[in-house]
C-alpha positions as CSV (number, residue, x, y, z in Angstrom):
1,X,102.7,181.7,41.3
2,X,100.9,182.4,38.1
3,X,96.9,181.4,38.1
4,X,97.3,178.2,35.8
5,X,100.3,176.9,39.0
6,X,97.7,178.2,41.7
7,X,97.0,175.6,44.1
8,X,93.1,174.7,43.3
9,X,90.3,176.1,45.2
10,X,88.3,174.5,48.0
11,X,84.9,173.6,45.9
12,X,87.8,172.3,43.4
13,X,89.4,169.9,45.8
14,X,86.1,168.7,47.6
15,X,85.0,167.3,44.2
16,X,88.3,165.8,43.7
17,X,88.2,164.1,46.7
18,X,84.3,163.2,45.9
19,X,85.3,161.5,42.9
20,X,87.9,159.6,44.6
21,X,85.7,158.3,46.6
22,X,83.1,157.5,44.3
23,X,85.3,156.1,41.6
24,X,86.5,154.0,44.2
25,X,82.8,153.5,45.6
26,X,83.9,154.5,49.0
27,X,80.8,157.0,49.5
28,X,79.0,154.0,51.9
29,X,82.1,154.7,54.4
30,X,82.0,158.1,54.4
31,X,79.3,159.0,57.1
32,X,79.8,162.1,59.4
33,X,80.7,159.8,62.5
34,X,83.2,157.8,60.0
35,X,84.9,161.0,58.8
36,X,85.0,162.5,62.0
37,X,86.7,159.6,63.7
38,X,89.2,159.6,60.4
39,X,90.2,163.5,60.9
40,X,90.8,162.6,64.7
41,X,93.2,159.6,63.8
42,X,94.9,162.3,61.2
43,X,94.9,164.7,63.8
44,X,96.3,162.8,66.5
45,X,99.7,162.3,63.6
46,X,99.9,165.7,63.4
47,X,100.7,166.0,66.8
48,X,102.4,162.9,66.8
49,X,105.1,164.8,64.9
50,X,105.4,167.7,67.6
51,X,104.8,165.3,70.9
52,X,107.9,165.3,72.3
53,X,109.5,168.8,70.9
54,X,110.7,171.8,72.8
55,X,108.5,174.9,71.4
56,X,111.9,175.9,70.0
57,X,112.3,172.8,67.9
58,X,108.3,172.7,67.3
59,X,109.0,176.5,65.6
60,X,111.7,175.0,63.2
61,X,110.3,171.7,62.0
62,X,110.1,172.5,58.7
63,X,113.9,172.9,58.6
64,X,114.1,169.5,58.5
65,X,113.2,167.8,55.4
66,X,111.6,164.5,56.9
67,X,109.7,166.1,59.5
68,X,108.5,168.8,57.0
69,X,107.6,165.9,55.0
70,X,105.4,164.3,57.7
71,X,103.8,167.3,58.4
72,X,102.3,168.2,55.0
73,X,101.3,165.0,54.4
74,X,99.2,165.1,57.9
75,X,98.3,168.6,57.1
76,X,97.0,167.4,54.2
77,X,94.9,164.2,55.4
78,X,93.3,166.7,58.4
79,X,92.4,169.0,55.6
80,X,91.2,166.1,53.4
81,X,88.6,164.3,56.2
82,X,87.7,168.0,57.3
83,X,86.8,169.0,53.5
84,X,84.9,165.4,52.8
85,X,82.9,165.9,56.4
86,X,81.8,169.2,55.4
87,X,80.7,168.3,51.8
88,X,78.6,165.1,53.7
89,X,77.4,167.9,56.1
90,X,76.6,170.1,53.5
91,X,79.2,173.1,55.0
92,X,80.5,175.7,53.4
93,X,84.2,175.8,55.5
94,X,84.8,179.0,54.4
95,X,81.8,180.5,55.3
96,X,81.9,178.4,58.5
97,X,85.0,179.9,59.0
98,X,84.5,183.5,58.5
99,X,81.2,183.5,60.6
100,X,83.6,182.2,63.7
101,X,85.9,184.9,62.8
102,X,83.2,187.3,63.2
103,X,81.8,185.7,66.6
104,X,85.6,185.4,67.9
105,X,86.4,189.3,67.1
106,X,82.6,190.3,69.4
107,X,83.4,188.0,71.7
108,X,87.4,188.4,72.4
109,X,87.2,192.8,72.0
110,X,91.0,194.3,71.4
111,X,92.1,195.7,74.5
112,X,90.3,193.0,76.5
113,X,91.7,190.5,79.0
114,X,92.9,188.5,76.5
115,X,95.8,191.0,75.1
């Protein structure tokens, strides 16, 4: 993928979504409590789409085009709400992200009772 084809960064698609929201003047909606309550709705059709599948067909839903379909677009919404909360909350996700990372790796030691 060359970088002009490269999917847009995170600071990139939370001002997209901000001025989706604005230009529709949706901003008075979009409180924490709001936005949380939105990314559990689009979380809940996420799993929606793997409720009732074996793990074995849960591994190869994205054979089929439909349910592939489905889940990007829920992929998609979850990753919308979770990006809009964040820039209401003022969180960096990936810095958010990295610091659990860090916090996870002290707290769950290779070669501990979890391997």
């Amino acid at each position: 993928m060359t970088e002009e084809n490269s999917p847009p960064d995170l600071p990139a698609l939370q001002r997209r979504l901000a001025e989706f929201a604005a230009a529709r003047s949706w901003q008075p909606y979009h409180t924490p409590k709001n936005l949380v309550s939105a990314l559990s709705v689009e979380a809940a059709e996420l799993v929606e789409v793997f409720q009732w599948l074996t793990p074995e067909q849960s591994e190869r839903v994205m054979d089929d085009p439909d349910s592939a379909h489905r889940v990007t677009d829920e992929v998609a919404d979850v990753l919308a709400y979770l990006l809009q909360l964040c820039d209401v909350l003022g969180i960096d996700p990936r810095a958010a992200l990295a610091a659990k990372i860090e916090r996870n790796e002290l707290r769950f030691p290779v070669g501990g009772n979890g391997d």
